[in-house]
C-alpha positions in Angstrom: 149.2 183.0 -15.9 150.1 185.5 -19.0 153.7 185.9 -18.2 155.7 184.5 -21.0 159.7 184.9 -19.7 159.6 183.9 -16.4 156.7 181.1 -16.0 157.6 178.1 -14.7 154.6 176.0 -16.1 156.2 176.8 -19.7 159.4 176.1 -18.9 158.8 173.0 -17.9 156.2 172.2 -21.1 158.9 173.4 -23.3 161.2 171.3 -21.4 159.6 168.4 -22.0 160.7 167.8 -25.7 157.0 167.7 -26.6 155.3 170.5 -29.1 153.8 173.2 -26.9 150.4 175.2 -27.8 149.8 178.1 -25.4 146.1 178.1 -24.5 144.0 180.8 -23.1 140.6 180.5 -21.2 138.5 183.6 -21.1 136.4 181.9 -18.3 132.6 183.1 -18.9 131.9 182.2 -15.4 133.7 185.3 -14.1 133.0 187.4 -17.8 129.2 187.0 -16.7 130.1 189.0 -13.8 132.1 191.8 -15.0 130.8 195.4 -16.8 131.5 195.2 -20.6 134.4 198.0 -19.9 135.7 196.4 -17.0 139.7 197.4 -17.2 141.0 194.2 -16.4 139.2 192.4 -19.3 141.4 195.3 -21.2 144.6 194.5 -19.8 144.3 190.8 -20.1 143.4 190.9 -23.7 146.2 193.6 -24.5 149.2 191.9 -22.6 147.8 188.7 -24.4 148.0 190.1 -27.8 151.5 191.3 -26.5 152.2 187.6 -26.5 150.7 186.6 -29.5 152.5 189.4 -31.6 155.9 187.9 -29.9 154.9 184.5 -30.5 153.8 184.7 -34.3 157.8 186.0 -34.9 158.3 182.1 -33.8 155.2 180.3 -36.0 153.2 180.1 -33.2 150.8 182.3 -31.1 148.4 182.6 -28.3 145.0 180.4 -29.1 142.2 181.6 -27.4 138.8 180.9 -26.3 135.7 182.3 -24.7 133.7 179.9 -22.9 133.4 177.7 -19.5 137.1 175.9 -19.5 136.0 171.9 -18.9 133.6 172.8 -21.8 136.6 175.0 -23.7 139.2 171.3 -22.5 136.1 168.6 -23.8 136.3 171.0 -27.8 140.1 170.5 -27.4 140.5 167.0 -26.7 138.4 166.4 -30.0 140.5 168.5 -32.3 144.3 167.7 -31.0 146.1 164.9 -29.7 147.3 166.1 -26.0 149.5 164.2 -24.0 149.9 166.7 -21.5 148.9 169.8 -20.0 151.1 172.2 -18.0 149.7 175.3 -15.9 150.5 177.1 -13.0 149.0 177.0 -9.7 145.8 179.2 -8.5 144.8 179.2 -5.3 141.5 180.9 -5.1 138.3 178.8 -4.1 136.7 178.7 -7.9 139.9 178.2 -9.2 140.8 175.0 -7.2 137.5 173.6 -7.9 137.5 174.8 -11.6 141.4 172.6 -12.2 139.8 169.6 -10.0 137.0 169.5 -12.6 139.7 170.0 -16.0 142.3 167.9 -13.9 139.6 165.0 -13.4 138.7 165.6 -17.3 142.3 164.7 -18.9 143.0 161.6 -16.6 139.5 159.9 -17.7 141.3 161.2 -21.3 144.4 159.5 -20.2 146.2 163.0 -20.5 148.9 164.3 -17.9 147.8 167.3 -16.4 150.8 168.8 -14.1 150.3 172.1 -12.4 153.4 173.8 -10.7 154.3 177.0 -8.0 155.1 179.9 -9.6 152.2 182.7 -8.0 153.9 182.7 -5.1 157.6 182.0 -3.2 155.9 179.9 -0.4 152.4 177.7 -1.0 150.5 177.0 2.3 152.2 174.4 3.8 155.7 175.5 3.0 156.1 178.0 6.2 154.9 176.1 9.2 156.2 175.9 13.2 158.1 172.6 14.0 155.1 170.5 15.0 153.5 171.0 11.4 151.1 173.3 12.7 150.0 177.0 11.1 151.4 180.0 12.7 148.5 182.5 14.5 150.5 184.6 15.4 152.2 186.9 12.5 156.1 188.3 13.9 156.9 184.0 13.7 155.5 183.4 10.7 157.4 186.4 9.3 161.1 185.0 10.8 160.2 181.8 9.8 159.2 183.1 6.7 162.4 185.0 6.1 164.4 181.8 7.4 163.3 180.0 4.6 163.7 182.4 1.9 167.6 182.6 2.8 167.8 179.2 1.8 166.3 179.1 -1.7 167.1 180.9 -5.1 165.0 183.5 -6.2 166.7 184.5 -9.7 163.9 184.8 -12.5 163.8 181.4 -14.6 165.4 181.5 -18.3 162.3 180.2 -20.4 163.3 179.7 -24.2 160.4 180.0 -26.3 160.8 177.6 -29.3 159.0 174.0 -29.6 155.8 176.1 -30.3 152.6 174.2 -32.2 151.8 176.6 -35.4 148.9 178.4 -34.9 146.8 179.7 -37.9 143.9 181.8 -36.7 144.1 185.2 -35.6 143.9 186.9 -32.4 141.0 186.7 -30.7 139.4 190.5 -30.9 137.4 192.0 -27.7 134.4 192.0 -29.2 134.6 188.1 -29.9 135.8 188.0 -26.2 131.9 189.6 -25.7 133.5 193.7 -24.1 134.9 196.9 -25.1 137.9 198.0 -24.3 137.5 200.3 -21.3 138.9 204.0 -20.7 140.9 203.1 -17.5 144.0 201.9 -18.0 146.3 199.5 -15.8 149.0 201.7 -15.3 153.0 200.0 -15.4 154.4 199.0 -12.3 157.1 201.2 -10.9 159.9 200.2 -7.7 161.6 203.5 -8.0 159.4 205.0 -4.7 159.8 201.5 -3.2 162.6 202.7 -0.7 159.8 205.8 0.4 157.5 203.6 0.7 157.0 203.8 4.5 157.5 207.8 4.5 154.6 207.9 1.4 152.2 205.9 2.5 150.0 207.7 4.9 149.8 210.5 2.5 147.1 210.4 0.1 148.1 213.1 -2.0 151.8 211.2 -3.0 151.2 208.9 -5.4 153.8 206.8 -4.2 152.4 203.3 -5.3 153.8 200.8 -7.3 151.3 199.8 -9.1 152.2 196.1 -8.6 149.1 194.4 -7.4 147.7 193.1 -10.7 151.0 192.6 -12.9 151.3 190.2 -9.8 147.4 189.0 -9.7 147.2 188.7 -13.9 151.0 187.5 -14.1 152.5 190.6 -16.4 155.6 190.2 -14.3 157.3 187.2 -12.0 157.3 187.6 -8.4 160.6 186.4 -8.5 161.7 188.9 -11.0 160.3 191.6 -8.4 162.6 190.4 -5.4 165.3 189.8 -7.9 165.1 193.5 -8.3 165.0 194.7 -5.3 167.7 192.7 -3.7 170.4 194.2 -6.0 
């Protein structure tokens, strides 16, 4: 999750009292995928050194690695003494199966590792009918679904960023991350045509999109923050 103001998983690490060093994983599983310009390697790595240049103004910064992240956890274990680890939530097959493996890792190293909901305002089993089962059928869901959401607080989190560990190295540069940065560019997100949305939308030739899909995917800006937003 690259979000640094409103991400509950460092709010609670820097809540614990404990010094906090925020980690990056550029996972060569998926790199080995990807075209050396692919634009989302790009945005990554620039909102990440976005981070770093805000986090070196508190004696700290954004360490990263390139590498297969139980491999990337087993080099880290041997060079600091970590009593915890704090991440958000991902809830894509590899990415269950990839924490399992680093989550199994730390407790045979006796080290906490504590994952929290912060993707998304309901996880799977949050929204479901009265006799625990999944809704089939979507109008339900959706009341249910809106039900719920009158009940909880949506207001973006407050995370102060001090605690930090010092980190010494520099930024990691794209070419150590193994790409080029590539000609398309993630554009910002934009709610100012939110309201025309349903008038815009069947007409290709409005650019009326948001452009929110992957601040949301990538974590460049809180889902929380987004309904905060549009509420007022």
């Amino acid at each position: 999750d690259l979000r640094l103001q409103d991400n509950v998983g460092l709010y609670h690490a820097l809540s614990s009292g404990k010094k906090v060093l925020p980690i990056f994983v550029f996972d060569s599983e998926i790199l080995s995928e990807l075209d050396k310009d692919d634009a989302r390697v790009s945005f990554i790595h620039r909102t990440l050194e976005q981070m770093d240049q805000e986090l070196r103004k508190r004696g700290s910064g954004m360490q990263c690695y390139v590498g297969k992240p139980v491999d990337i956890w087993k080099e880290i274990l041997t060079k600091y003494t970590v009593s915890e680890v704090y991440t958000n939530r991902d809830y894509e097959p590899y990415a269950i199966h990839r924490d399992k493996e680093i989550g199994d890792l730390l407790s045979n190293h006796g080290v906490a590792f504590r994952t929290f909901q912060d993707h998304v305002i309901f996880e799977k089993d949050d929204v479901l009918k009265k006799d625990g089962t999944p809704y089939t059928v979507y109008t339900p869901y959706k009341n249910k679904w809106l039900e719920k959401f009158e009940t909880i607080n949506c207001a973006p989190i407050e995370v102060r960023l001090d605690n930090l560990y010092p980190v010494e190295q520099s930024f990691i540069s794209m070419e150590e991350v193994g790409f080029e940065k590539s000609a398309i560019e993630v554009k910002p997100y934009t709610l100012a045509q939110v309201d025309s949305y349903e008038d815009l939308r069947n007409l290709p030739a409005k650019d009326g999109t948001s452009y929110l899909s992957p601040h949301l995917r990538f974590g460049t800006v809180s889902v929380r923050q987004i309904i905060d937003n549009i509420s007022k």
